[in-house]
VEXTOR-516147 format. One record per residue (C-alpha): residue number from 1; residue in three letters; x, y negated, z. Coordinates in Angstrom, 3 decimals, always signed. Example, Ala and Ser with C-alpha at 12.3 -4.5 7.8 and 13.67 -1.06 7.14 Angstrom:
BEGIN
<roba->1	semar->Ala	X->+12.300	Y->+4.500	Z->+7.800>
<roba->2	semar->Ser	X->+13.670	Y->+1.060	Z->+7.140>
***
This chain:
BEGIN
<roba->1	semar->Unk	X->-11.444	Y->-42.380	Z->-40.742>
<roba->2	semar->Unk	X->-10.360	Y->-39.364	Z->-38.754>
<roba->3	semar->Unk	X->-9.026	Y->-36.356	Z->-41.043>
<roba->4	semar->Unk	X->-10.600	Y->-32.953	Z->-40.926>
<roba->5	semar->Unk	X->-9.063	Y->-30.207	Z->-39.530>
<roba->6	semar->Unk	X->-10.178	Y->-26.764	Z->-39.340>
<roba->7	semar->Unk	X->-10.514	Y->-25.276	Z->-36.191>
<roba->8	semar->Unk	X->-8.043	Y->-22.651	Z->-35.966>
<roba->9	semar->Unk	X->-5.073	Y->-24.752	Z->-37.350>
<roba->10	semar->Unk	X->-6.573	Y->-26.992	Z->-34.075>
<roba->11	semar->Unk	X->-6.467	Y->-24.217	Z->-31.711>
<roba->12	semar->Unk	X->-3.247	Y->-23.194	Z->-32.960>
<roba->13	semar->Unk	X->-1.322	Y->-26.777	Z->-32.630>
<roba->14	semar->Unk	X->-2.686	Y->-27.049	Z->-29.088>
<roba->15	semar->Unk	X->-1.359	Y->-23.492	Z->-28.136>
<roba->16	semar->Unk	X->+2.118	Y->-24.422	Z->-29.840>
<roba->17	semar->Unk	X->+2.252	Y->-27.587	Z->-27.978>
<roba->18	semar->Unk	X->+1.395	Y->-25.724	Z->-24.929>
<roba->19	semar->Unk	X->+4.126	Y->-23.462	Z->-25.022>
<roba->20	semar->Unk	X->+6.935	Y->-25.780	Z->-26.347>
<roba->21	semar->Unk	X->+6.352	Y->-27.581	Z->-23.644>
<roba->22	semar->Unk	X->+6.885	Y->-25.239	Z->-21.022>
<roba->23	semar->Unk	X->+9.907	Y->-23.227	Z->-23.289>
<roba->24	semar->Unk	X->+7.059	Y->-20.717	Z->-23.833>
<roba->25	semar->Unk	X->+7.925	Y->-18.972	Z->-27.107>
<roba->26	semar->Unk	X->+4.463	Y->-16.808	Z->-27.330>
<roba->27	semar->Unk	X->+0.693	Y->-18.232	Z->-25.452>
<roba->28	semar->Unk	X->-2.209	Y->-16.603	Z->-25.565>
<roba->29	semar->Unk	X->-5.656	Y->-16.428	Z->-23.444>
<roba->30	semar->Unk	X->-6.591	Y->-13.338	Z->-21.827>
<roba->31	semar->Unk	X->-10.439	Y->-14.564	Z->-21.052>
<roba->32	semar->Unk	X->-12.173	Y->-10.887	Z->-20.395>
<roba->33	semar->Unk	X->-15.103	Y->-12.794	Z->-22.412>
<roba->34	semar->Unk	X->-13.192	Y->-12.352	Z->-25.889>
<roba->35	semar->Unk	X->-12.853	Y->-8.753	Z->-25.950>
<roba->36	semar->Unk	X->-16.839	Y->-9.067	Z->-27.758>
<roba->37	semar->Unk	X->-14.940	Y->-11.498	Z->-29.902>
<roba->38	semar->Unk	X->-11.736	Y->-9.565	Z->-31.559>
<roba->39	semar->Unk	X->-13.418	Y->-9.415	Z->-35.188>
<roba->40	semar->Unk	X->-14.366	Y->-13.416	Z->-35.270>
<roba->41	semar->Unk	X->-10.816	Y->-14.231	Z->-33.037>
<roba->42	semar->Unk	X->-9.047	Y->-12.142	Z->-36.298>
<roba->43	semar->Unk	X->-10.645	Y->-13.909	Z->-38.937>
<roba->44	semar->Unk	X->-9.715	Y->-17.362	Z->-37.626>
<roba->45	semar->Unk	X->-5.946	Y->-16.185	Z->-36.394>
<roba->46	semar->Unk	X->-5.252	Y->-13.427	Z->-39.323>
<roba->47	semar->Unk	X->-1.539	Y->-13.385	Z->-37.876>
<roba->48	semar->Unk	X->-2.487	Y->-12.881	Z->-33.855>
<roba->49	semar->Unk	X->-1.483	Y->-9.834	Z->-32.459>
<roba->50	semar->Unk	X->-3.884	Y->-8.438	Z->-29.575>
<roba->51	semar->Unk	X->-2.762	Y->-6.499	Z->-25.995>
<roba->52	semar->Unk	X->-4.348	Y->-4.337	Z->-24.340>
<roba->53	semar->Unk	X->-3.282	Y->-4.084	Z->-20.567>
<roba->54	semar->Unk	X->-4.989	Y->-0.887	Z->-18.682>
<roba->55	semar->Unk	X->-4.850	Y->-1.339	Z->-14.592>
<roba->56	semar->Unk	X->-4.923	Y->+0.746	Z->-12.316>
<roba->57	semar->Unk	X->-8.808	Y->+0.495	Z->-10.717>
<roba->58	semar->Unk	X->-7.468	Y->+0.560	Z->-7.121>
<roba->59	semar->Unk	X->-4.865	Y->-2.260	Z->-8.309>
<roba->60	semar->Unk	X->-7.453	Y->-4.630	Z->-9.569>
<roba->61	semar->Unk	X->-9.985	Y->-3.837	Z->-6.152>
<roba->62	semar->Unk	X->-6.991	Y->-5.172	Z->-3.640>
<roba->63	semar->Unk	X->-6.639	Y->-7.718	Z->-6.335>
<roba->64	semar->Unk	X->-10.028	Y->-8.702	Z->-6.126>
<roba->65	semar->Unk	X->-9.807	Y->-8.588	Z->-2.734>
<roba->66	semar->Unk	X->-7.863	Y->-10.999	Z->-2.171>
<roba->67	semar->Unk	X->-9.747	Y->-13.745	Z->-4.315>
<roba->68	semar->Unk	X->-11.150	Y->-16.653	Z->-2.458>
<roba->69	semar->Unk	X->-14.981	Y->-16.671	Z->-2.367>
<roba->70	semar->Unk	X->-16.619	Y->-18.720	Z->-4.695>
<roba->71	semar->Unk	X->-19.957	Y->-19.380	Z->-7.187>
<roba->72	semar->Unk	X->-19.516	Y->-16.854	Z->-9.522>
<roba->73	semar->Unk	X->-16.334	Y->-14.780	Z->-7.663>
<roba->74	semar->Unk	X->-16.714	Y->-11.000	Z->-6.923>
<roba->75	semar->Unk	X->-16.828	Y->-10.310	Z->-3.515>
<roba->76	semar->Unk	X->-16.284	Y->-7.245	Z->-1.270>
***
């Protein structure tokens, strides 16, 4: 029978795997979607640190600019 194993601990192994792979000492997701999601995110990764990056609006526009079109893709 398979073992249980919580979630987080899951999460975490796949993230440290992820980055010892690629010499990556620190990985993280930066999914806009989990901003609503900092107070569940900290009680299953007590120890994660969270950054908060501020751009420039006019950065991000010629950013988005440059995206290719797509379902679901801002377009200008």
């Amino acid at each position: 029978p398979l073992a249980q194993v919580p979630y987080s601990h899951f999460v975490s192994v796949a993230f440290d795997l992820y980055g010892e792979a690629r010499g990556i000492r620190r990985v993280g997701e930066k999914a806009p979607q989990y901003l609503r999601r900092l107070r569940v995110l900290n009680g299953l990764f007590p120890e994660t640190r969270f950054v908060h990056i501020i751009r420039d609006g006019r950065d991000v526009a010629l950013s988005v600019s440059e995206w290719r079109k797509g379902p679901g893709v801002a377009r200008h």
